[in-house]
DOFILUM-702089 format. One record per residue (C-alpha): residue number from 1; chain; x, y, z. Coordinates in steps of 0.001 Angstrom, whole numbers. Example, Ala and Ser with C-alpha at 12.3 -4.5 7.8 and 13.67 -1.06 7.14 Angstrom:
% DOFILUM-702089
+------+--------+---------+---------+---------+
| dopa | drenfi |      c1 |      c2 |      c3 |
+------+--------+---------+---------+---------+
|    1 |      A |   12300 |   -4500 |    7800 |
|    2 |      A |   13670 |   -1060 |    7140 |
+------+--------+---------+---------+---------+
END
This chain:
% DOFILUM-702089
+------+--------+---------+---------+---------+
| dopa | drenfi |      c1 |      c2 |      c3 |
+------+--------+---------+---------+---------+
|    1 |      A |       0 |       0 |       0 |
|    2 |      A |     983 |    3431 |    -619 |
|    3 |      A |    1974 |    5608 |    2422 |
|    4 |      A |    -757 |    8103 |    1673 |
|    5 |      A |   -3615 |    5438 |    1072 |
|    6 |      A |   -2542 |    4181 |    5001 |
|    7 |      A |   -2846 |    7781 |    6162 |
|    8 |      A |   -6136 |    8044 |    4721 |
|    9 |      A |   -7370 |    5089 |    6645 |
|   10 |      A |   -6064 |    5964 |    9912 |
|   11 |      A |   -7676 |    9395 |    9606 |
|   12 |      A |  -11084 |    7711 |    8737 |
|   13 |      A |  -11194 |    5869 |   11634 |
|   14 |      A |  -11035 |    9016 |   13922 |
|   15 |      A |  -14137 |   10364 |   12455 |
|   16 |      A |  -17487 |    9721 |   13565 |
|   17 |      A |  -19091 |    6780 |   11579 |
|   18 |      A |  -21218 |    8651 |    9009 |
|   19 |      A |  -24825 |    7132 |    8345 |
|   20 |      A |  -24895 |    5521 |    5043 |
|   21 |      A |  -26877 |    7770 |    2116 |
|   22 |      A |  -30623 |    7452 |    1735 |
|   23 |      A |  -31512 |    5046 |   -1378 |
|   24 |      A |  -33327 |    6636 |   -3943 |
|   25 |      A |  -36922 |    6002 |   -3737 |
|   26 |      A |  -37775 |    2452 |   -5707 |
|   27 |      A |  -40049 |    4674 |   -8100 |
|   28 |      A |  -37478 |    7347 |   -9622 |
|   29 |      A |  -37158 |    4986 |  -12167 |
|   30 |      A |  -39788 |    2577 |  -13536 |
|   31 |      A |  -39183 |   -1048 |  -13640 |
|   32 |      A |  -38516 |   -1882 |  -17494 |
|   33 |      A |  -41407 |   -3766 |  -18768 |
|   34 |      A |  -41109 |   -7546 |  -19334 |
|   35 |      A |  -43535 |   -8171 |  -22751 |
|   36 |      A |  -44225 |  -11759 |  -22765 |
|   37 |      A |  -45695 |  -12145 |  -26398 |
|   38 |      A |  -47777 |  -14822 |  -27041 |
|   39 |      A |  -47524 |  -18381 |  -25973 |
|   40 |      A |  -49055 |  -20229 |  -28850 |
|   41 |      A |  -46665 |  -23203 |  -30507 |
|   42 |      A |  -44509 |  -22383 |  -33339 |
|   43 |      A |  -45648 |  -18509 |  -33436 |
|   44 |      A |  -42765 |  -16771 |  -32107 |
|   45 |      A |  -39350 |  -16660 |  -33803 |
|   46 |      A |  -35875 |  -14773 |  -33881 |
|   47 |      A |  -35426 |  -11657 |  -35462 |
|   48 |      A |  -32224 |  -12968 |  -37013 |
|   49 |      A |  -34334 |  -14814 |  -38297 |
|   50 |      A |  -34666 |  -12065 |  -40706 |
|   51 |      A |  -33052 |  -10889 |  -44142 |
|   52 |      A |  -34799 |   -7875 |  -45182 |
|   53 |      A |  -34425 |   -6864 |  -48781 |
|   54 |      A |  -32788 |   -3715 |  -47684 |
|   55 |      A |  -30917 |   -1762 |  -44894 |
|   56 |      A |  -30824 |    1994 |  -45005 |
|   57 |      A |  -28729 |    3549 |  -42553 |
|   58 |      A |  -30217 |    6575 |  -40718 |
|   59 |      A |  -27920 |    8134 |  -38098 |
|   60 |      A |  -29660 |    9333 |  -35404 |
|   61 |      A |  -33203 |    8047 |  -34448 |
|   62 |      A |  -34936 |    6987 |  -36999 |
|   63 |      A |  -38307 |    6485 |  -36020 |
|   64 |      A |  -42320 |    8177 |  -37561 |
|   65 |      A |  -42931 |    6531 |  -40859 |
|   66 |      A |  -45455 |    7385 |  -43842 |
|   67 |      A |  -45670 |    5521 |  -47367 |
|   68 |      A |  -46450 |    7366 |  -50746 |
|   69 |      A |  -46428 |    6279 |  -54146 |
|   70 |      A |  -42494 |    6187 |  -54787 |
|   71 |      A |  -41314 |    7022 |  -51327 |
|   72 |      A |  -41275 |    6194 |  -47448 |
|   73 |      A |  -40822 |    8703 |  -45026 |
|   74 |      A |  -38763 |    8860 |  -41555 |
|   75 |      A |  -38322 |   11105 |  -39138 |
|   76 |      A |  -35672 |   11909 |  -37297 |
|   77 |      A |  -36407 |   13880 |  -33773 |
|   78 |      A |  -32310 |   14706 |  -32471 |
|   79 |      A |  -31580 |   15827 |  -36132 |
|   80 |      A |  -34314 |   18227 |  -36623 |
|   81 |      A |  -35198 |   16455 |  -40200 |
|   82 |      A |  -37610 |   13779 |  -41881 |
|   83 |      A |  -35751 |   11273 |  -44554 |
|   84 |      A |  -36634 |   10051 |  -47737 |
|   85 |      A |  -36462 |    7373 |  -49147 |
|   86 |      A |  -36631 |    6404 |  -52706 |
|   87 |      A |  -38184 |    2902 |  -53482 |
|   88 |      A |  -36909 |    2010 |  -56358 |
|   89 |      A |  -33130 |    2133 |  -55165 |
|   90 |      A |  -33390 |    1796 |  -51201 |
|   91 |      A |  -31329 |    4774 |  -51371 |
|   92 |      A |  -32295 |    8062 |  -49503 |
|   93 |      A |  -32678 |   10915 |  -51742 |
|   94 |      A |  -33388 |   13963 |  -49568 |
|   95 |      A |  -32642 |   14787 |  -46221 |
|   96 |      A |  -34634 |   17642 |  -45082 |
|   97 |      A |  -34458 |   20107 |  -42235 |
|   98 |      A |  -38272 |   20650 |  -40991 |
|   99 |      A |  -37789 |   22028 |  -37727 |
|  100 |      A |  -37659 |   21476 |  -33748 |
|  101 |      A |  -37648 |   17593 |  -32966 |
|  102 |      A |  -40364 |   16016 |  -35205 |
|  103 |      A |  -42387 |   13511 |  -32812 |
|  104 |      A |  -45960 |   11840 |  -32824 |
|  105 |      A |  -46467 |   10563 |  -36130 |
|  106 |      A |  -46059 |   11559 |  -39958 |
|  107 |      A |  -49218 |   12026 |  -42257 |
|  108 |      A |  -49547 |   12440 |  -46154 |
|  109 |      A |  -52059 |   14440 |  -48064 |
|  110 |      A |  -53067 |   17516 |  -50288 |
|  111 |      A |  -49195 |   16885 |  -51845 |
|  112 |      A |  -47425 |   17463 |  -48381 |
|  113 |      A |  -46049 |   15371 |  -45718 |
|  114 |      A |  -47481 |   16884 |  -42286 |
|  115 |      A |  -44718 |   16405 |  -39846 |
|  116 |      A |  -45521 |   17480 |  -35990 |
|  117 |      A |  -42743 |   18988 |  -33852 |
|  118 |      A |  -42675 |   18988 |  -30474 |
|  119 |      A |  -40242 |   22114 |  -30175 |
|  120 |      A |  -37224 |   22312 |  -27889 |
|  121 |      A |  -37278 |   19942 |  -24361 |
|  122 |      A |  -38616 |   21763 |  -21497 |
|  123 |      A |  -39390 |   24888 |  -23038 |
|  124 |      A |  -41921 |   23960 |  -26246 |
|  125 |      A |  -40355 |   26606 |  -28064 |
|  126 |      A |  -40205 |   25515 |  -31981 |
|  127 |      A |  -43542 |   23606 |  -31658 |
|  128 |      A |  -45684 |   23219 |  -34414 |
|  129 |      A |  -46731 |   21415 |  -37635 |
|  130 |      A |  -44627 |   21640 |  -40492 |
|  131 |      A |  -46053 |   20587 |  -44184 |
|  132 |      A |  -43091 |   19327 |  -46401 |
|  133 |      A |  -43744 |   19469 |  -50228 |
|  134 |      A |  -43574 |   16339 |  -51905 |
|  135 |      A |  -42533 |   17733 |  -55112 |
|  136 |      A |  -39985 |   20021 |  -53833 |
|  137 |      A |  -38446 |   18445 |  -50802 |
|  138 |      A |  -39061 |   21644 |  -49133 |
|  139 |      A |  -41042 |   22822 |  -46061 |
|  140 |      A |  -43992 |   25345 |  -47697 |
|  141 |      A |  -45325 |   25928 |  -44361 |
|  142 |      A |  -45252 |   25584 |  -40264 |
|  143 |      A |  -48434 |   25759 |  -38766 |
|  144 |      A |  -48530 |   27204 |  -34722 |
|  145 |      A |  -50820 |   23660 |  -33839 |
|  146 |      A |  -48624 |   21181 |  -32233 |
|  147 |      A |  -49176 |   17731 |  -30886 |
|  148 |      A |  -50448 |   17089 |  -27733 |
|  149 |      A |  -48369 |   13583 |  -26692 |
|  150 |      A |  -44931 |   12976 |  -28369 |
|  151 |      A |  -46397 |    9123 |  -28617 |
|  152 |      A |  -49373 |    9831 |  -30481 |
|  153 |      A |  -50185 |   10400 |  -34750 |
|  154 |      A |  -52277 |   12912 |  -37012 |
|  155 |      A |  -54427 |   11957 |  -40029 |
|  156 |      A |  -55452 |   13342 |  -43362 |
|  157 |      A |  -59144 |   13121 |  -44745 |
|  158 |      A |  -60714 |   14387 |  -47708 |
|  159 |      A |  -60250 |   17827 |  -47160 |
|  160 |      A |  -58202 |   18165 |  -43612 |
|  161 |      A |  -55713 |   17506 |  -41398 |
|  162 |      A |  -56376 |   16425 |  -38069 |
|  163 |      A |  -54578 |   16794 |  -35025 |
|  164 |      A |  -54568 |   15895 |  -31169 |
|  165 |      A |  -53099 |   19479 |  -30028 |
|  166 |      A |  -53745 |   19672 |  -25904 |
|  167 |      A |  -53737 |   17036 |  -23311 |
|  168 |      A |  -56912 |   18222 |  -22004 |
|  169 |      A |  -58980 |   17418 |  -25224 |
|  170 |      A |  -58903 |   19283 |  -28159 |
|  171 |      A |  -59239 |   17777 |  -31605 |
|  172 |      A |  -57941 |   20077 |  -34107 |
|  173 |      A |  -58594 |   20625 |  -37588 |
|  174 |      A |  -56928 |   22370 |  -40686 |
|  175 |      A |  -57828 |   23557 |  -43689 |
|  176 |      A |  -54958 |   22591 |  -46247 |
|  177 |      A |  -56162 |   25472 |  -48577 |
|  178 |      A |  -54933 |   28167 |  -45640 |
|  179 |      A |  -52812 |   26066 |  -43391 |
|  180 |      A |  -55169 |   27281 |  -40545 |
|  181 |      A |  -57048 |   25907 |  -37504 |
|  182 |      A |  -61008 |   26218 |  -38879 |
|  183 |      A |  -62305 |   23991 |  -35561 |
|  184 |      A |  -61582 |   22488 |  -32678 |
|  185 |      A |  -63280 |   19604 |  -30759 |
|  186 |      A |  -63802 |   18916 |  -27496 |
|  187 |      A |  -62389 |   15211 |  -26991 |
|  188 |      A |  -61550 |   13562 |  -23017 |
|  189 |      A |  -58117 |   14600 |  -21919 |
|  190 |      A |  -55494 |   12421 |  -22499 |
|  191 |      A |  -56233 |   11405 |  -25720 |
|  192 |      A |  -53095 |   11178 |  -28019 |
|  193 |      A |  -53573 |   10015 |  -31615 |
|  194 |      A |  -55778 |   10171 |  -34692 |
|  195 |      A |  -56911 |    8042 |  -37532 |
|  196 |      A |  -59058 |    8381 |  -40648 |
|  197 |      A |  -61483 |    5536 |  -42169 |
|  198 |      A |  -64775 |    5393 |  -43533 |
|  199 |      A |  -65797 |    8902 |  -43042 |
|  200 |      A |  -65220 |    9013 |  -39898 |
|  201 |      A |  -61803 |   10204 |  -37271 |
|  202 |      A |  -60624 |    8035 |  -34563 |
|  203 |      A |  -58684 |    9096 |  -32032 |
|  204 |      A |  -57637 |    6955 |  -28900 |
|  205 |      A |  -58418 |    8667 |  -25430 |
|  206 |      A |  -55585 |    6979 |  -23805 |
|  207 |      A |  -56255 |    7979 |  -20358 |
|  208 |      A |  -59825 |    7354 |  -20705 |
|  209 |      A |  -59003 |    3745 |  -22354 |
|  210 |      A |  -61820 |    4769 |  -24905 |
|  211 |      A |  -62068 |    4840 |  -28540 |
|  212 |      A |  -63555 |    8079 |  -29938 |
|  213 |      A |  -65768 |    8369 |  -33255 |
|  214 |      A |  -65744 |   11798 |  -34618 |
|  215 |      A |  -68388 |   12370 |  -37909 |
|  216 |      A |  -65891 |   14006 |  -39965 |
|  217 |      A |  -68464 |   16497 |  -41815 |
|  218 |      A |  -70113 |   17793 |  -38778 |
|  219 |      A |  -67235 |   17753 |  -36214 |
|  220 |      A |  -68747 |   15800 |  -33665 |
|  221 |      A |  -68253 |   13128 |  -31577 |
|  222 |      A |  -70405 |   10204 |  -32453 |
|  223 |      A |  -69492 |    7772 |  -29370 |
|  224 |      A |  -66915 |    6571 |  -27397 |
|  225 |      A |  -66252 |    3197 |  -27711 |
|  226 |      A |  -64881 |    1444 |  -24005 |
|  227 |      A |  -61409 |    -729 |  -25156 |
|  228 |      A |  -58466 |   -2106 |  -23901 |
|  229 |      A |  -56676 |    -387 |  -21014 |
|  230 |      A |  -54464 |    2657 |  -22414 |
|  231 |      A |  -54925 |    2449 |  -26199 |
|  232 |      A |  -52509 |    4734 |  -28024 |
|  233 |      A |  -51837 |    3549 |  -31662 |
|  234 |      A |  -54750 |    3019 |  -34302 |
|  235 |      A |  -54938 |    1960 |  -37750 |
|  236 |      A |  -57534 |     393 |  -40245 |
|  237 |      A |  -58291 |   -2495 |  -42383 |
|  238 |      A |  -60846 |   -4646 |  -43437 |
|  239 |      A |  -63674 |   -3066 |  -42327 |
|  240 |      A |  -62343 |   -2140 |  -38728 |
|  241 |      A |  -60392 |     334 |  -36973 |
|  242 |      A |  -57746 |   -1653 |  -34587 |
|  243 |      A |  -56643 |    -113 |  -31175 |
|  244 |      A |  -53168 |   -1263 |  -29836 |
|  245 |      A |  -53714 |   -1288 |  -25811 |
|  246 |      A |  -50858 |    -481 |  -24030 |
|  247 |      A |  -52118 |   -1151 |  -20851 |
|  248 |      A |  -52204 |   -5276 |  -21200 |
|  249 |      A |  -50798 |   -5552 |  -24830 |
|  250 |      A |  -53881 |   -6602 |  -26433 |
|  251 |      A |  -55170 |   -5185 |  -29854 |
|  252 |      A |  -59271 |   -4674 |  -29909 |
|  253 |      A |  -60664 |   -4679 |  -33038 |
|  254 |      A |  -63853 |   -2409 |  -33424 |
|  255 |      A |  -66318 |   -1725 |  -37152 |
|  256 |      A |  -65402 |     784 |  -38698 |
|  257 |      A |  -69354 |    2022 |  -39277 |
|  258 |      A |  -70914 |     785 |  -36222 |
|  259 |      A |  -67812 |    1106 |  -33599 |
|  260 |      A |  -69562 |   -2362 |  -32131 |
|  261 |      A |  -66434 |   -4294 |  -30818 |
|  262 |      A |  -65250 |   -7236 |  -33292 |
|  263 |      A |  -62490 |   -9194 |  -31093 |
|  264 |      A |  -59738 |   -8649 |  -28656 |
|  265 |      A |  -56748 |  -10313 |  -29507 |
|  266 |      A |  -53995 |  -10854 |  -26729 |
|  267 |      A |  -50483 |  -10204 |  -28129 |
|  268 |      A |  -48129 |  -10107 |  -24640 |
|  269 |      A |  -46879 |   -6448 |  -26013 |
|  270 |      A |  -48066 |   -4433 |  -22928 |
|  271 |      A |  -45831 |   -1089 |  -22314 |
|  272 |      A |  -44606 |    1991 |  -24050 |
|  273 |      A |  -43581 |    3260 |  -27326 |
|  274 |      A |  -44571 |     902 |  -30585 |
|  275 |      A |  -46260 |    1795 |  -33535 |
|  276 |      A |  -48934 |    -686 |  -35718 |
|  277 |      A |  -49980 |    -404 |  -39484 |
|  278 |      A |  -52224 |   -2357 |  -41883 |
|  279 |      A |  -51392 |   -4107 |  -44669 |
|  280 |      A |  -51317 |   -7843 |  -46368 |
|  281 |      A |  -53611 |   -9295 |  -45087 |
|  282 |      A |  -53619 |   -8025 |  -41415 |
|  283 |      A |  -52139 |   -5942 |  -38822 |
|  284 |      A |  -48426 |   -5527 |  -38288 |
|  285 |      A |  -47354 |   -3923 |  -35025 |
|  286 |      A |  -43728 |   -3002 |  -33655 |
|  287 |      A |  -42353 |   -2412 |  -29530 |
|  288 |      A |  -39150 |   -3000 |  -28490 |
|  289 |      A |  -37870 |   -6565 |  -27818 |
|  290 |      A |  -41000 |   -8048 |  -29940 |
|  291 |      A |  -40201 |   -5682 |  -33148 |
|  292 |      A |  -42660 |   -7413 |  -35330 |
|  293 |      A |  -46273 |   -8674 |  -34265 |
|  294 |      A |  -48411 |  -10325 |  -37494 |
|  295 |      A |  -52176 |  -10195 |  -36793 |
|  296 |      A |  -54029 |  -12176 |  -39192 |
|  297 |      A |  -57331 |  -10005 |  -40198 |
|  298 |      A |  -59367 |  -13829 |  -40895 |
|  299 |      A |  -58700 |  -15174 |  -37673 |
|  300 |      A |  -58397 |  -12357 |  -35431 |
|  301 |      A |  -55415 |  -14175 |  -34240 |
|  302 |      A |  -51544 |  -13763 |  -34115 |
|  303 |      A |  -50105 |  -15955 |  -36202 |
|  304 |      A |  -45894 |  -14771 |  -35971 |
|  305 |      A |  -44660 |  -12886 |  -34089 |
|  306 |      A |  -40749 |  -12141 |  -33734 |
|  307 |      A |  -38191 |  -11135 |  -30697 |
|  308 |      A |  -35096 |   -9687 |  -29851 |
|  309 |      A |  -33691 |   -6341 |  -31212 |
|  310 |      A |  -35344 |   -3781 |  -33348 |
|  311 |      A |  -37875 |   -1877 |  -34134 |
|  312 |      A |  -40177 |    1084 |  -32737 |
|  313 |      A |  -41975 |    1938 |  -36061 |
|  314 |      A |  -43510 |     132 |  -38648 |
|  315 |      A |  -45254 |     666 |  -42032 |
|  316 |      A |  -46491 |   -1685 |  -44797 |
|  317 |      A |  -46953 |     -42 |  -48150 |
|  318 |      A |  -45136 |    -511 |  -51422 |
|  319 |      A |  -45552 |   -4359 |  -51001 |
|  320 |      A |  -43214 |   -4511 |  -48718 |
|  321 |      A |  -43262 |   -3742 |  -44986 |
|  322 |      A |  -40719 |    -677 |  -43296 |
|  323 |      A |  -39372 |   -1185 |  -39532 |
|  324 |      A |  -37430 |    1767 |  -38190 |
|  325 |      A |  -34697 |     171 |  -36163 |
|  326 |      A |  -34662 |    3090 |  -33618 |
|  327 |      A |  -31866 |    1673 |  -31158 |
|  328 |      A |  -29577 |      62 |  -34421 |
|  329 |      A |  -30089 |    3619 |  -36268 |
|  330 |      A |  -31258 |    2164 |  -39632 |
|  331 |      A |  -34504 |    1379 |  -41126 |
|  332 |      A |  -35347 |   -2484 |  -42694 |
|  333 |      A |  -37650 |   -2935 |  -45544 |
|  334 |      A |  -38496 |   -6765 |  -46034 |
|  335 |      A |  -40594 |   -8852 |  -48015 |
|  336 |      A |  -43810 |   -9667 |  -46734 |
|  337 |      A |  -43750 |  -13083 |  -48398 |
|  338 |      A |  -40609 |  -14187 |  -46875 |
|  339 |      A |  -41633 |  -13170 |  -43423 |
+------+--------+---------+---------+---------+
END
């Protein structure tokens, strides 16, 4: 031992014992969720499992997706700019700065990607909705109506854009003729995300664990449907509109006229973040450590579902279905058929 180092000790042991530090409380930090997916034989398999027909490297985190006819869409929140990505080559082929961290979903419509930004941490400042024209690559417009949850998603319909824009229930929507706010609705508080489909918005009142049906032409809510516990992410297909409930990972499947409930499917995905999208077939929804979750839209039933690392957004479109690797910093587009 060093001379010094002994010194040190002797002096420590003529101070008064000091009482050890208080622990931090168990809550500060929230146990990380353990998503058991589904138990069913021969379902579940290995993402390495896996050869997509493309990797696209994104630095950053890639994440929000939207398909159009030649091109998908990411966002990326740290770098302040939404990615795209041309189909034909796999290649990007603009990068484009849109503003203040781009969260909660991308939307297409009117000849515009509609990107919301949640503006600068702690402050807000830089919030907003930015429109991105397709044609040009270029933002035309930012909009002052920003997005009430950083986890949540806007929607296009005939002739607006929709938008959660406070957590204590307002429905927003926007003319895309004058970029501006022409009515607000009042939805419950909480709710985060909205979806269009036959005639009709959707938005998921996540704190409520309701499903809300909005008539589109006379801005009113039509009823609110009761769901799974915490439903965040919606999408539609076949007839239905199909709630992904965070609260015990189960997807509930609801008509998309009616709103009468069709099924709820268990899928062991319970817990934050994920995204889900329709396409092939069925539903295809994305968390982290179960990346890829295949609903089949017959059955009601999952029918593959894969684990291990990957994922946090998903999108089919293009025959061919786009996970954003968040964590890995790249974005995968397979082949549905060799999934």
């Amino acid at each position: 031992m060093r001379p010094a180092f002994i010194l040190s000790l002797l002096l420590a042991s003529l101070l008064p014992a000091q009482e050890p530090s208080p622990k931090k409380p168990s809550g500060s930090r929230p146990p990380r969720i353990v998503r058991p997916g589904v138990s069913t034989p021969g379902v579940k398999r290995a993402m390495e499992t896996i050869k997509p027909l493309a990797e696209i490297s994104i630095p950053g985190v890639p994440d929000w997706q939207v398909v159009t006819s030649d091109s998908l869409w990411v966002s990326n929140g740290p770098k302040n700019t939404l990615h795209r990505i041309d189909a034909k080559s796999n290649q990007q082929s603009a990068t484009i700065p849109v503003g203040t961290r781009p969260c909660s979903g991308l939307a297409a419509g009117f000849g515009s990607i509609w990107v919301p930004l949640c503006g600068a941490r702690g402050t807000g400042e830089g919030k907003g909705l930015a429109r991105v024209d397709i044609k040009t690559n270029q933002v035309i417009a930012t909009i002052p109506v920003g997005p009430a949850d950083s986890e949540g998603g806007l929607t296009t319909s005939k002739d607006a854009v929709w938008i959660v824009s406070d957590p204590k229930g307002v429905l927003t929507r926007i003319d895309p003729k004058t970029n501006k706010p022409v009515a607000e609705i009042t939805i419950p508080a909480g709710s985060v995300a909205a979806h269009f489909a036959a005639g009709f918005v959707w938005v998921t009142a996540n704190k409520a664990s309701k499903l809300i049906q909005i008539d589109a032409k006379k801005n009113a809510v039509v009823r609110e449907i009761e769901v799974g516990p915490s439903p965040r992410f919606l999408t539609s297909g076949a007839g239905s509109v199909w709630t992904v409930n965070q609260g015990d990972g189960s997807v509930t499947r609801v008509d998309a006229k009616s709103g009468a409930i069709q099924a709820k499917i268990e899928a062991g995905i319970p817990g934050p973040g994920g995204e889900v999208s329709f396409g092939g077939g069925g539903l295809w929804i994305t968390v982290f450590d179960i990346p890829i979750t295949f609903i089949d839209a017959k059955t009601n039933t999952v029918t593959k579902q894969w684990t291990g690392p990957g994922g946090d957004a998903i999108r089919f479109g293009l025959n061919s279905v786009w996970l954003s690797n968040l964590r890995q910093q790249n974005l995968w587009r397979i082949d549905p058929k060799k999934l």
